[in-house]
C-alpha positions as CSV (number, residue, x, y, z in Angstrom):
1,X,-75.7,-22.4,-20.5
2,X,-74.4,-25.7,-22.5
3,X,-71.1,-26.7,-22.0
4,X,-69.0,-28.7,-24.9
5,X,-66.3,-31.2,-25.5
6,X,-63.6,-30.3,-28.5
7,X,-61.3,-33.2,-29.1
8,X,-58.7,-33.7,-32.0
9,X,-60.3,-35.7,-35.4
10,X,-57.3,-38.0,-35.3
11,X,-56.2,-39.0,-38.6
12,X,-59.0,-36.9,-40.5
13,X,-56.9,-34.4,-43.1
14,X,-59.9,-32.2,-43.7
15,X,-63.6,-31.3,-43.2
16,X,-65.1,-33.8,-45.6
17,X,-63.2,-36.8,-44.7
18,X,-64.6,-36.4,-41.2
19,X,-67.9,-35.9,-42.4
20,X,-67.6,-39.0,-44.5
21,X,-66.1,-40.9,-41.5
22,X,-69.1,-39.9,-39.3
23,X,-71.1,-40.8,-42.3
24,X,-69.9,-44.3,-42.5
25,X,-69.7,-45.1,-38.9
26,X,-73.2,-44.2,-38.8
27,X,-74.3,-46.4,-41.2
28,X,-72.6,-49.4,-39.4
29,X,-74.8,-48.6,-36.3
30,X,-74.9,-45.7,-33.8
31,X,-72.1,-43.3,-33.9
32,X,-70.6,-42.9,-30.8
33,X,-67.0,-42.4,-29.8
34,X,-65.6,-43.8,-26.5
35,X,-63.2,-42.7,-23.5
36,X,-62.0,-43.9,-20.5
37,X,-63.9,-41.7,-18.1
38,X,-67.2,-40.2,-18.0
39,X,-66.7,-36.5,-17.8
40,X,-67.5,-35.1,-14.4
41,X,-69.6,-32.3,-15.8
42,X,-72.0,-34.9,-18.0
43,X,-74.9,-33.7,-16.8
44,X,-74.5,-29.8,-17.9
45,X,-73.3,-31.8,-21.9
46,X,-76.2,-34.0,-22.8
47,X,-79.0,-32.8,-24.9
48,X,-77.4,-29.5,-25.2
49,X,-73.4,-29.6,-25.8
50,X,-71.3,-30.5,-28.8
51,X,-68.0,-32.4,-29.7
52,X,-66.2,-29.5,-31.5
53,X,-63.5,-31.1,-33.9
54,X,-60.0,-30.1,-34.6
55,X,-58.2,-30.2,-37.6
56,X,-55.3,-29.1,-38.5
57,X,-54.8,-26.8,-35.1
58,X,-58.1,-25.4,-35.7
59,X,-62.2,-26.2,-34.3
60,X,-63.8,-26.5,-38.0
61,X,-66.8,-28.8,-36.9
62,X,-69.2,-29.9,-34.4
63,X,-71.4,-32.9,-33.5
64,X,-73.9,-32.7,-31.2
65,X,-74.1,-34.5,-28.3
66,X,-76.8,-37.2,-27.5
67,X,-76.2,-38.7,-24.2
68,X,-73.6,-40.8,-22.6
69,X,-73.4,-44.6,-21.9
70,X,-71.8,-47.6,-21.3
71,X,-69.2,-49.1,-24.1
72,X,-67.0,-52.9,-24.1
73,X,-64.6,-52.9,-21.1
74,X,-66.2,-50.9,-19.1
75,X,-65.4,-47.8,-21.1
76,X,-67.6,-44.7,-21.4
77,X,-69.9,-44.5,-25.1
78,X,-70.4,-40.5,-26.0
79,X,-73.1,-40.8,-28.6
80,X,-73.2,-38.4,-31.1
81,X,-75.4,-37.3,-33.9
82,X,-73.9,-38.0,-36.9
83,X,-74.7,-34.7,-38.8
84,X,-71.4,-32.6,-39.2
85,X,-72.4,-28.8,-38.4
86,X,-69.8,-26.8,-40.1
87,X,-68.7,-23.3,-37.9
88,X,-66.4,-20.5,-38.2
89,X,-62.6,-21.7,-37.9
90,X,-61.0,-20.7,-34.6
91,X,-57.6,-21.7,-33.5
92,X,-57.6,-24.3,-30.9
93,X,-54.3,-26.7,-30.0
94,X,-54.3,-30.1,-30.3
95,X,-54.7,-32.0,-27.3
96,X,-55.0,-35.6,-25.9
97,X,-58.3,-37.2,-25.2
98,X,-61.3,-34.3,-24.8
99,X,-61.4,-31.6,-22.9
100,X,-63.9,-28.7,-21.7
101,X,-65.0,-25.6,-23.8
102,X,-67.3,-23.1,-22.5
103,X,-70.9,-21.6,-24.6
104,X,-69.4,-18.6,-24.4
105,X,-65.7,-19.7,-26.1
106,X,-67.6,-22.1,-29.0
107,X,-67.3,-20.6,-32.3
108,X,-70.5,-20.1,-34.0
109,X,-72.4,-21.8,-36.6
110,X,-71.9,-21.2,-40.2
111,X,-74.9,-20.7,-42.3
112,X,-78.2,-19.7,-41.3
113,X,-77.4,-15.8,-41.3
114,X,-78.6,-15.2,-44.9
115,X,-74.3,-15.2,-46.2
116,X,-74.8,-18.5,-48.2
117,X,-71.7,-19.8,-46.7
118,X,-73.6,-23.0,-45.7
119,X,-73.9,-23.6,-49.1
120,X,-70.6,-23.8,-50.4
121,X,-68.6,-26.8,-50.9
122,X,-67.6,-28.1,-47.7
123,X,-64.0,-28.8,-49.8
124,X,-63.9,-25.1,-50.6
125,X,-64.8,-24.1,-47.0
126,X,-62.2,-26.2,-45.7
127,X,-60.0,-24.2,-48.0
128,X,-61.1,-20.7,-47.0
129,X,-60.9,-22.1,-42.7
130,X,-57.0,-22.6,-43.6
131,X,-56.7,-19.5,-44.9
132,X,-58.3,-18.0,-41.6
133,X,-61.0,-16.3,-44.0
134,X,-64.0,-17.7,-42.8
């Protein structure tokens, strides 16, 4: 069972700017974010687990997780894929740094069940997730 990160998309105001964020830090080079420690549960993350985003008090996104490395200072790098997967709106608090969420507490996916959600405007979905309707 895959276990995942969620951690607060500081200074993001909605869906699209932190797709267009990950976008552009992507296109600078690998997109990776970085922390002071690696996570003692690494191992059980990479390949398999996600960085679940919060915005606005709520897990809207996720980014899969690639692997972990070194970063400058001898931080930890926690490289992501840089494609924003979009799932159903859950509350979560916002917290400080990252912390642990469990396969079976992840919201799941939007998209792929034949609703069309996926295809609607991420602006519009971001919308509808603060409404608590999707």
């Amino acid at each position: 069972m895959a276990l995942h990160l969620t951690k607060v998309a500081f200074g993001a105001t909605s869906v699209e700017h932190l797709a267009e964020r990950l976008r552009m830090r992507a296109a600078e080079g690998g997109m990776y974010l970085t922390t002071r420690y690696l996570p003692k549960r690494h191992e059980e993350i990479t390949g398999q687990g996600s960085l679940f985003w919060i915005i606005k008090h709520q897990l809207v996104a996720r980014s899969p997780i690639l692997s972990f490395g070194e970063a400058e200072g001898g931080r930890v790098a926690i490289h992501l894929d840089p494609e924003l997967v979009l799932v159903q709106a859950r509350p979560k608090r916002a917290h400080q740094g990252w912390r642990y969420l469990e396969e079976a507490d992840a919201p799941v996916d939007l998209g792929g069940d034949g609703t069309g959600i996926a295809e609607m405007p991420a602006a519009l979905m971001g919308k509808l997730a603060e409404l608590a309707l999707i």
